[in-house]
C-alpha positions in Angstrom: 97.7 74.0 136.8 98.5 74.2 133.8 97.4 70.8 130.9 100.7 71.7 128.1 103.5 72.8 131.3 106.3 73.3 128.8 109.2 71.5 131.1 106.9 68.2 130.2 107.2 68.4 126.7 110.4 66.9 124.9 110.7 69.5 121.8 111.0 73.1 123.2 110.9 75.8 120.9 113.9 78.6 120.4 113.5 78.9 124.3 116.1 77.0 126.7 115.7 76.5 130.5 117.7 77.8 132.9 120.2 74.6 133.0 121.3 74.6 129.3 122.9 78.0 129.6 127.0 78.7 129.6 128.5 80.8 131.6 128.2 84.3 130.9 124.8 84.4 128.9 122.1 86.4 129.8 118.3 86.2 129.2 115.0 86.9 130.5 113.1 84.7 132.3 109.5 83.8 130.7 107.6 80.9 132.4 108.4 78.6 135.7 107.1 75.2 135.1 103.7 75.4 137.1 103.6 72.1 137.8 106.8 71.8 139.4 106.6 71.6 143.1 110.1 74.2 142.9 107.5 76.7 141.5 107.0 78.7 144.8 110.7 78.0 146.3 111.8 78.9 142.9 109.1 82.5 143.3 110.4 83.0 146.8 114.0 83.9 145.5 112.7 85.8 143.1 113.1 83.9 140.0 109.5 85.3 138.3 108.8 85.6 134.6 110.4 89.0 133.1 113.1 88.8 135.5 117.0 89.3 133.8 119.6 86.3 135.0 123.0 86.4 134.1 124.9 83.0 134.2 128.0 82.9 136.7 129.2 79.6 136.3 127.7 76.2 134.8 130.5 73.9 134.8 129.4 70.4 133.7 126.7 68.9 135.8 127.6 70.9 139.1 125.2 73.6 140.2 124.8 76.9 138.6 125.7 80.6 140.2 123.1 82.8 138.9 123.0 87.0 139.9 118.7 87.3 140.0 117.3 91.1 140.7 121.4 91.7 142.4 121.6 89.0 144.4 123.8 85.5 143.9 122.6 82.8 144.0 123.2 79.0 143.5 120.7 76.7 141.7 121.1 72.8 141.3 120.5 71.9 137.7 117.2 70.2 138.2 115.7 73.5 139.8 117.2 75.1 136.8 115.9 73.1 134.5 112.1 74.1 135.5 113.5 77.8 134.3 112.1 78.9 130.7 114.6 81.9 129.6 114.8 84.0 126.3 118.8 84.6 125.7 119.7 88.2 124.9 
């Protein structure tokens, strides 16, 4: 595992998870919080680094609709939040 997992430290860079995307955006994913015990649920549905999501719906606090590698899917917000992404 990794010692500096990025979802445990406060001040993220340009980066944003999963969970702080609108509706819409797109981006790429880059890192899955290793230490997260999500990581391999999160693997099995094929949410891997260099992956493209596209953002659905994110209404409020409610769970987000993603489309990963074709397929829909629906992600509660602390699962999302383990999610590094670059927006494009």
């Amino acid at each position: 595992m990794k010692k500096n997992c990025w979802c445990l430290r406060k001040k993220l860079s340009e980066r944003n998870s999963l969970a702080t995307m609108k509706s819409g955006q797109k981006g790429k994913v880059v890192s899955v919080c290793s230490r997260s015990r999500m990581a391999g649920r999160l693997a099995a549905m094929g949410i891997t680094p260099g992956v493209d999501v596209e953002v659905l719906s994110s209404s409020g606090d409610g769970p987000l609709v993603v489309v990963v590698r074709g397929a829909r899917m629906c992600l509660c917000r602390n699962m999302a939040d383990k999610v590094q992404v670059d927006p494009t």
